[in-house]
N, C-alpha and C positions, 0 to 999 in steps of 0.2 A: 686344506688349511695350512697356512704358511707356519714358518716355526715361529715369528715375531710374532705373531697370533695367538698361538699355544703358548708363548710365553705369558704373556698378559695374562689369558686365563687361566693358568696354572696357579700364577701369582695372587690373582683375585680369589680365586677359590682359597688358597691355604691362607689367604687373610679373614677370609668369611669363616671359614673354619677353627682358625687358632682363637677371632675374637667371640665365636661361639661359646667353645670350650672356656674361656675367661669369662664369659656373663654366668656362666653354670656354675662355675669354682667360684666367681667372688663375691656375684651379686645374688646367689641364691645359697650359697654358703657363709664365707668365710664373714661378707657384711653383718649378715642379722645373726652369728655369732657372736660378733664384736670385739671378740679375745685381738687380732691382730691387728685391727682398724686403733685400739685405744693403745696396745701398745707401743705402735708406728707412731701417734701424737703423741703420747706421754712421754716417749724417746726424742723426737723432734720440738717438743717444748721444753724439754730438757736441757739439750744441747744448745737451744738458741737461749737458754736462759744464762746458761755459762757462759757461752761466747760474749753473751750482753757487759756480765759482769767482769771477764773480763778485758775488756777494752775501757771499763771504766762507768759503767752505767750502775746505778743500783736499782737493779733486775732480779724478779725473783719468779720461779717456776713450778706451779703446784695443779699436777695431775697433766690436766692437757692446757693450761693456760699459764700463758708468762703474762707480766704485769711488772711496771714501775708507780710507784708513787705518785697519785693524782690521776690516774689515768683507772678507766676499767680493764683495761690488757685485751690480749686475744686470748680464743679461743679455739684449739685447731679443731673442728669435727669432722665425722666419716666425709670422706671425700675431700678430704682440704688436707691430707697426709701425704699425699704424694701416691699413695697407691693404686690409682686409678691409674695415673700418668706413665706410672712403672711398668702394668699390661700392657698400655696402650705401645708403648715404646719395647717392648719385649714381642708382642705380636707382631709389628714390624719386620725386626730382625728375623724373629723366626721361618714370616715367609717369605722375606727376601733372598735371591741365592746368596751363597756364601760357602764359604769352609768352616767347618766343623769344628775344630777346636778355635779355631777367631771367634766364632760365634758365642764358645763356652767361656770363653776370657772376654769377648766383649761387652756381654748383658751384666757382669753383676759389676764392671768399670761404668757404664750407663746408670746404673742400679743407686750408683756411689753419688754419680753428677746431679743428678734427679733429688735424691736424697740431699745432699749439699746444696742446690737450689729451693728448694722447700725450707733449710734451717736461712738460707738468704733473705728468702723473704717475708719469714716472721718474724724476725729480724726488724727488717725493712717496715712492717707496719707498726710495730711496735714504737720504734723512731717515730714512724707518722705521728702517728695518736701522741705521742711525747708532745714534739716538737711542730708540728703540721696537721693538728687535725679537721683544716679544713679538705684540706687532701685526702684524707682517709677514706672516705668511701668511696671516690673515683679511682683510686690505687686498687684498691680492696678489688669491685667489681670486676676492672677492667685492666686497669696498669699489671699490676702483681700478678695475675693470674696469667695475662698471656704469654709472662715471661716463661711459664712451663713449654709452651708451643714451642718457641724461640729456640727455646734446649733440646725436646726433642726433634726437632726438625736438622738441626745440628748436630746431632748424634743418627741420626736415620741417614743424612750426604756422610758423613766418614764413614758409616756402616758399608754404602753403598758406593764408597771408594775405593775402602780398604779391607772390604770384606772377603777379599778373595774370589769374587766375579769373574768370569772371561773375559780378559781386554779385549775390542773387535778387532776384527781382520783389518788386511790393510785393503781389502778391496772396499769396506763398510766404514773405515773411516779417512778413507780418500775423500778429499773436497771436490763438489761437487762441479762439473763444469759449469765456466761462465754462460751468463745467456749473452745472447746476440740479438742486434736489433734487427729491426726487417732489412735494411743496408747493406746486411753482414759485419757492422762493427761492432767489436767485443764490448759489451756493459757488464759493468760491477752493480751488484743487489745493495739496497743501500743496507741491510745488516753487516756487510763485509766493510763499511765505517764504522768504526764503535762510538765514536763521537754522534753519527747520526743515529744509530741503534739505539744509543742512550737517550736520544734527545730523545726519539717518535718513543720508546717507554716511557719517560716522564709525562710526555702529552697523552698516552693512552693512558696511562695512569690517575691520573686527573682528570680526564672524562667519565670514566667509571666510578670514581671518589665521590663527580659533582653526581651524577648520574642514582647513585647510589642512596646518597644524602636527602635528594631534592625529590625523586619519583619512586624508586624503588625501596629504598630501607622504609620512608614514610608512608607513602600510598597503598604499593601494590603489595606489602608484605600485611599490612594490614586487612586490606578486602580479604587474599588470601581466607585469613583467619575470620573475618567478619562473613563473609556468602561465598564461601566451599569448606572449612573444615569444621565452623562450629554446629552449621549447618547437618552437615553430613554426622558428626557426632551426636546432635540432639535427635536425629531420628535413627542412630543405631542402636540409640537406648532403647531398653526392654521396657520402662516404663517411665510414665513422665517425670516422677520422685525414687529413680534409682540410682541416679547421678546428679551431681549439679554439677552445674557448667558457670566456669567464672573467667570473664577475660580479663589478663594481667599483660604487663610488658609493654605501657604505651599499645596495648590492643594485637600485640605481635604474638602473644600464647595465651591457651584457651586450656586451662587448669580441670581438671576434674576430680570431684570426690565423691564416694561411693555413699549412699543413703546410711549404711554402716558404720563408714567414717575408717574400716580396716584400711581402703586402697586409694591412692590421691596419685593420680597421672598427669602428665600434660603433652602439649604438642604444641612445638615453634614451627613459626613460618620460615619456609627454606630459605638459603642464600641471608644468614645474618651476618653477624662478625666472624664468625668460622670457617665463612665465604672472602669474606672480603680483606682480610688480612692475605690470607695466598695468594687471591686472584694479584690484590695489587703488586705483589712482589711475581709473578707470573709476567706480569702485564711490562714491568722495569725489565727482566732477564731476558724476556722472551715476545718482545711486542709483533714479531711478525709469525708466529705460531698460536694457532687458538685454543694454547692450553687452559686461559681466564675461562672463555666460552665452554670448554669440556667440564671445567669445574662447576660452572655454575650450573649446568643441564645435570650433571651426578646430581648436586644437592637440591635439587629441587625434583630427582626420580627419587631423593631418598627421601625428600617429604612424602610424598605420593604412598611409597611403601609403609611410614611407619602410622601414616594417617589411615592404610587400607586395613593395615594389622591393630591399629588401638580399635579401629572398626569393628573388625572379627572380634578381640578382646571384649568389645560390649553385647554384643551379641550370644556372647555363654562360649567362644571357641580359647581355651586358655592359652595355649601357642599363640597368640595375636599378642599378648600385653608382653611375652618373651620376646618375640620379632623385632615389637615395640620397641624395647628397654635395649635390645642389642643395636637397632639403626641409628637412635637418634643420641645411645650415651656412645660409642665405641665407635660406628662404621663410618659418622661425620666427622669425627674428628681423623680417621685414621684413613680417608679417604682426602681430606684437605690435604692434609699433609704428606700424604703419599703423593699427588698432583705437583706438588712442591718440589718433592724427592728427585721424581722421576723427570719435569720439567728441567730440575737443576743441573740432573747427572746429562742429558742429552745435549740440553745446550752448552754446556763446559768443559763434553767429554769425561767424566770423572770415571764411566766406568758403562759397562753393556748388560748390567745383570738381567732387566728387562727392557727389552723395546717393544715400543710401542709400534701399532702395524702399518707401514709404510703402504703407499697408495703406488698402486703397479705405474708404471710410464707406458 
């Protein structure tokens, strides 16, 4: 096994592991606690309430919800505090290589930007709902929220520049010889034009957008959920009234609640918008490498896994709805974004902390 090899799976393993260890500690502790989830919002509606007021708004902040005049205000709840985003971006660094006190100076400077991005943008909808609240739920959804990705995907490339990695050698980042054509005259690759590199990203970019839009966000993510997982879900039930099965999300997830009513799970169809945001910034940096195509085969092994685990979960194996709960909240997002990461530092040079396994000549 080559060492680029062992790298990668070094790296993957201490990401499986460190966001292990974070579903134990938050989602089966510290959450249904709720002591740090209410005082993280009640802190964070705090401060965005002062900030409000002072710039000049009359803004006012009570418990976890800020509010102006005329308006119902927000309300931050568990998962909309920032501390999901906080793991998710702290498990990163952790198994990325790096040095050791960088690393202990750089997570709680992360910790800080995170934090300061969460009081931005309730903030931000606050204004909406003011002044814009035909925007409000489109911000809410989709706007506001993937500006978390944005931050940390930005703090994971300076982690994974400046984290104290091994620069490569000069035999690993020598440029690569030119090819030649059958003639023996020397040709230039058209990525060594950045003007044409730009352009064939924009065009693959736009094919994957239309592509996305038109067949697959609509169609095929749909059957997906319609004849393979609600399928496979209705007959892992133990009984015909131990579950119900409801499909939501324009038909893209397929919700379940227990005859009890204690447990309410669900399952998306792979390759959503947690696909499609990287690919297409994958597809702009790096159109003649198929880091899009690597990404989109992860997240559709990691439907496979977390539909084979809510499986097992119906079935009486309790480890299945844990597997569950780790694939589809922590290992999609922290797999997008890592595709992003390690795309970025390759094609830009930022830094060698992992490579990915180069194909023998």
């Amino acid at each position: 096994m080559s060492h680029s090899t062992r790298s990668v799976l070094l790296f993957l393993a201490k990401v499986l592991a460190v966001y292990v260890v974070w579903y134990v500690v938050y989602d089966l502790w510290l959450l249904p606690d709720g002591r740090l989830d209410a005082w993280l919002s009640q802190h964070v509606a705090g401060v965005s309430g002062t900030l409000l007021t002072g710039v000049g708004h009359d803004a006012s902040a009570l418990g976890r919800s800020v509010t102006m005049p005329g308006i119902s205000g927000v309300r931050i709840a568990d998962g909309c505090n920032g501390l999901a985003t906080i793991g998710l971006f702290v498990g990163f660094v952790v198994a990325y290589p790096g040095r050791f006190w960088r690393r202990l100076a750089f997570i709680p400077l992360g910790m800080l930007v995170i934090y300061a991005t969460n009081v931005g943008r309730v903030v931000a909808m606050v204004l909406t709902q003011k002044y814009w609240p035909a925007a409000f739920d489109p911000l809410h959804g989709f706007g506001l929220t993937t500006i978390f990705y944005v931050v940390v995907f930005g703090l994971w490339v300076v982690w994974a520049s400046y984290g104290g990695t091994p620069s490569a050698s000069p035999a690993s980042s020598a440029p690569a010889p030119a090819q030649r054509s059958p003639d023996g005259r020397q040709r230039t690759m058209l990525p060594a034009d950045p003007v044409r590199r730009w352009l064939l990203g924009i065009g693959l970019a736009g094919l994957l957008l239309g592509v996305y839009f038109t067949v697959w966000g609509t169609t095929v993510r749909s059957a997906c959920i319609a004849h393979v997982a609600r399928p496979v879900l209705k007959t892992a039930s133990p009984a015909p009234d131990a579950w119900t099965l409801r499909t939501t999300g324009n038909g893209r997830v397929v919700a379940l609640r227990s005859a009890s009513g204690d447990r309410t799970v669900s399952h998306t169809a792979p390759a959503g918008v947690r696909f499609l945001l990287p690919a297409l910034f994958l597809a702009l940096v790096a159109p003649r490498r198929p880091y899009w195509l690597v990404l989109w085969a992860g997240h559709c092994g990691l439907a496979l896994l977390s539909l084979a685990a809510l499986t097992l979960g119906l079935w009486g194996v309790a480890a299945g709805f844990a597997v569950h709960a780790v694939a589809s909240r922590y290992l999609v997002d922290a797999f997008s974004l890592g595709m992003a990461v390690i795309g970025t530092v390759r094609v830009f040079g930022l830094g060698e902390g992992v490579s990915p396994p180069r194909a023998s000549s």
